[in-house]
C-alpha positions in Angstrom: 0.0 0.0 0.0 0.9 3.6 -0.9 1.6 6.0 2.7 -1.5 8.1 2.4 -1.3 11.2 4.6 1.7 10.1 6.9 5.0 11.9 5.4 6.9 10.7 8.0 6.3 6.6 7.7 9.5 4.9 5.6 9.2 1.8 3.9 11.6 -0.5 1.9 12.4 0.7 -1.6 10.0 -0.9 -3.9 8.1 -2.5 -0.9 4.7 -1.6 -2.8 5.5 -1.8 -6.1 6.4 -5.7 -7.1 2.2 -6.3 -8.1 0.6 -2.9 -9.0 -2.6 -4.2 -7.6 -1.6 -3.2 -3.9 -2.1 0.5 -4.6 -5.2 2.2 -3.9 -5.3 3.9 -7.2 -5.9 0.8 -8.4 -9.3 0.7 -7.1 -9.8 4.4 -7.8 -8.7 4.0 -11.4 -11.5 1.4 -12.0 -14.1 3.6 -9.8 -13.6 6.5 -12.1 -14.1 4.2 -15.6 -10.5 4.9 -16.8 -9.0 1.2 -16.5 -7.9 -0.5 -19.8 -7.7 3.1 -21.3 -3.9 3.4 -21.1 -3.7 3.1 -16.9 -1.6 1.0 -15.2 -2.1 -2.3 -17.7 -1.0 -3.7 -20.9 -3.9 -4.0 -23.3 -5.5 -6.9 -23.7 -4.2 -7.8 -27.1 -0.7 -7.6 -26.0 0.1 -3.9 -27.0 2.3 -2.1 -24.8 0.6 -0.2 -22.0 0.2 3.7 -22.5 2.4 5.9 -20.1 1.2 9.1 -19.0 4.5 11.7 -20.0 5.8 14.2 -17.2 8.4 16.9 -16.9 11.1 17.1 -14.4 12.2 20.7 -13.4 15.0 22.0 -11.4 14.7 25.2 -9.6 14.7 28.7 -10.9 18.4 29.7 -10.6 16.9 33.4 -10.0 16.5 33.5 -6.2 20.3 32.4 -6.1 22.0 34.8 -8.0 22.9 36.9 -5.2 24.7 34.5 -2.9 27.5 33.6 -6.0 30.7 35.0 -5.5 29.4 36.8 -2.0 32.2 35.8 0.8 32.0 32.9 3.5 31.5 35.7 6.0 28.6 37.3 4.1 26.6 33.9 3.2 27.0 33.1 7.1 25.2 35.7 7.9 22.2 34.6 5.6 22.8 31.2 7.0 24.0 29.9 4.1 27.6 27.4 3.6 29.8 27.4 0.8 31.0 24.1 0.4 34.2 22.1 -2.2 32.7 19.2 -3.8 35.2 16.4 -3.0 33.5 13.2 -4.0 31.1 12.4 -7.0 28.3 11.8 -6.1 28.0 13.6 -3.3 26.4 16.9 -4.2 23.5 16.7 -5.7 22.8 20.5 -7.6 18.9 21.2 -7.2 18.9 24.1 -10.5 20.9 21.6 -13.2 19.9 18.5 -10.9 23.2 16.9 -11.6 25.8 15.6 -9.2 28.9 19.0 -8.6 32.2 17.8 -10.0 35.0 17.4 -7.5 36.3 21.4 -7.6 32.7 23.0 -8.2 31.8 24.8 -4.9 27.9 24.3 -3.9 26.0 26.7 -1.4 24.2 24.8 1.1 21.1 26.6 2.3 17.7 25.8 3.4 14.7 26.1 0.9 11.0 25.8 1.3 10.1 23.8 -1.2 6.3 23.5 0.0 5.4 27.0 0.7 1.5 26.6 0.1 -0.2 27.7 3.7 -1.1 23.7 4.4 -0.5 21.6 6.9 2.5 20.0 5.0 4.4 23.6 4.3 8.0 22.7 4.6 11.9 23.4 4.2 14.9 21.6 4.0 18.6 21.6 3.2 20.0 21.7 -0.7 22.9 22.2 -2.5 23.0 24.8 -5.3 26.1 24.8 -7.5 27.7 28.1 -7.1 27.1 29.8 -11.0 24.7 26.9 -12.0 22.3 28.6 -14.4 21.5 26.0 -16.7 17.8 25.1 -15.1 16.9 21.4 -15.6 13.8 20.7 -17.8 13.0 17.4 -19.4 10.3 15.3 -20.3 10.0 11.7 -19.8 13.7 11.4 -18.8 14.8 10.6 -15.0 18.4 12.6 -14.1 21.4 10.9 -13.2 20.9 12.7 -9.6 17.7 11.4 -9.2 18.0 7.5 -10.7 21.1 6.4 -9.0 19.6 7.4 -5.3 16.8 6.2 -3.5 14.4 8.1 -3.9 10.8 9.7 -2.1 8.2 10.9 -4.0 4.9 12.6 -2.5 2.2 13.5 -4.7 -0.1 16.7 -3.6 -3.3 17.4 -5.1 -5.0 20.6 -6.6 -5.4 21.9 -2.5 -1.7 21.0 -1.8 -2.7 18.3 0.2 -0.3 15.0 0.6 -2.8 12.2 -0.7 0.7 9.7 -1.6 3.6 8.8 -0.7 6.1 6.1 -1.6 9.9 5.7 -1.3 11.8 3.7 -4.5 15.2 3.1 -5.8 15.7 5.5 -8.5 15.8 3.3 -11.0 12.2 2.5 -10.4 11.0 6.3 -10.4 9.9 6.2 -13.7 7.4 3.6 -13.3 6.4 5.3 -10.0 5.7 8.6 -11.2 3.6 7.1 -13.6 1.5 5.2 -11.3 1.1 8.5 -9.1 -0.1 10.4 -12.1 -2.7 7.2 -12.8 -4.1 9.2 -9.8 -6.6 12.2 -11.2 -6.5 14.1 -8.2 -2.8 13.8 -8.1 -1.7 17.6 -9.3 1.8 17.2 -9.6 4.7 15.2 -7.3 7.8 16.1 -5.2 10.6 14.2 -5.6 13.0 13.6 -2.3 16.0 12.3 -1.9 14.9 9.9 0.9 17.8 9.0 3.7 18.2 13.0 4.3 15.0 13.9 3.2 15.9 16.6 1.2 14.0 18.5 -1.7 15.5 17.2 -5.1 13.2 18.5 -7.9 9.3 19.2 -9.2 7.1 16.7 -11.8 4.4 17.8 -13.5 2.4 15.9 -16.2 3.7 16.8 -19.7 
């Protein structure tokens, strides 16, 4: 079963997702009239099943343009940390959503990635590559930041409301994204990067 309105509840990656039958959009999908049109099956004469496309966005490298090249004394003030990438992976960019290359610096600062006055309104810790500009936007394809992590994804609905959540091993985000968005009320998803918690990027439908 799919973690319906308890953010805080881990479960094994992938836990839910050997026999799509366990998820309660399965029953909803039928309720609404839309299984066998594309949702969640194969048809029955053996074509291969229709995905739903969806876009994966970074974050706007606006908001950050002020904190590049400011001095360690000046981002401490705005409680913000420049840090050396030393490892790959290790820091995860949220504007290009790739992995900083051993040299780049990254700022580490908190961000509220759910603003919207609900109950689940929250902020957390990323890494923005210090000069990234370059904002990641792609459809259908799942980032090498993303896929080679496990991974949490929450899916909100038109009220910003958390009606899902599920953690995964990256590589398995693809087909997990698509079964949120079998969802209608599902508006759009958060992805997470899931021992830390941390924001990691937006999907929409496409």
């Amino acid at each position: 079963m799919i973690d319906k309105h308890l953010p805080c509840k881990n479960q094994s990656a992938g836990s839910a997702l050997a026999d799509p039958d366990k998820f309660e959009f399965d029953r909803k999908i039928r309720s609404a009239g839309l299984w066998g049109r594309g949702y969640g099956r194969k048809q029955k004469d053996n074509r291969p099943e229709i995905t739903m496309s969806f876009r994966i966005t970074g974050l706007n490298p606006a908001p950050f343009r002020h904190l590049y090249g400011m001095s360690d004394a000046d981002l401490s003030a705005r409680n913000v940390r420049r840090h050396i990438a030393d490892r790959l992976p290790g820091f995860p960019d949220r504007i290009e959503l790739r992995d900083a290359e051993p040299g780049e610096t990254v700022l580490l600062l908190n961000y509220t990635h759910q603003p919207e006055q609900t109950p689940y309104r929250s902020s957390h810790a990323i890494f923005v590559r210090e000069g990234a500009e370059e904002r990641y936007d792609e459809i259908d394809i799942i980032p090498d930041a993303l896929g080679g992590r496990l991974m949490a994804l929450r899916a909100f609905d038109a009220r910003h409301e958390m009606i899902a959540a599920e953690i995964v091993d990256g590589t398995q985000l693809k087909s997990l994204i698509g079964q949120f968005f079998d969802m209608p009320e599902a508006a759009y998803l958060h992805a997470h990067y899931a021992r830390r918690g941390c924001y990691a990027a937006r999907i929409d439908r496409a």
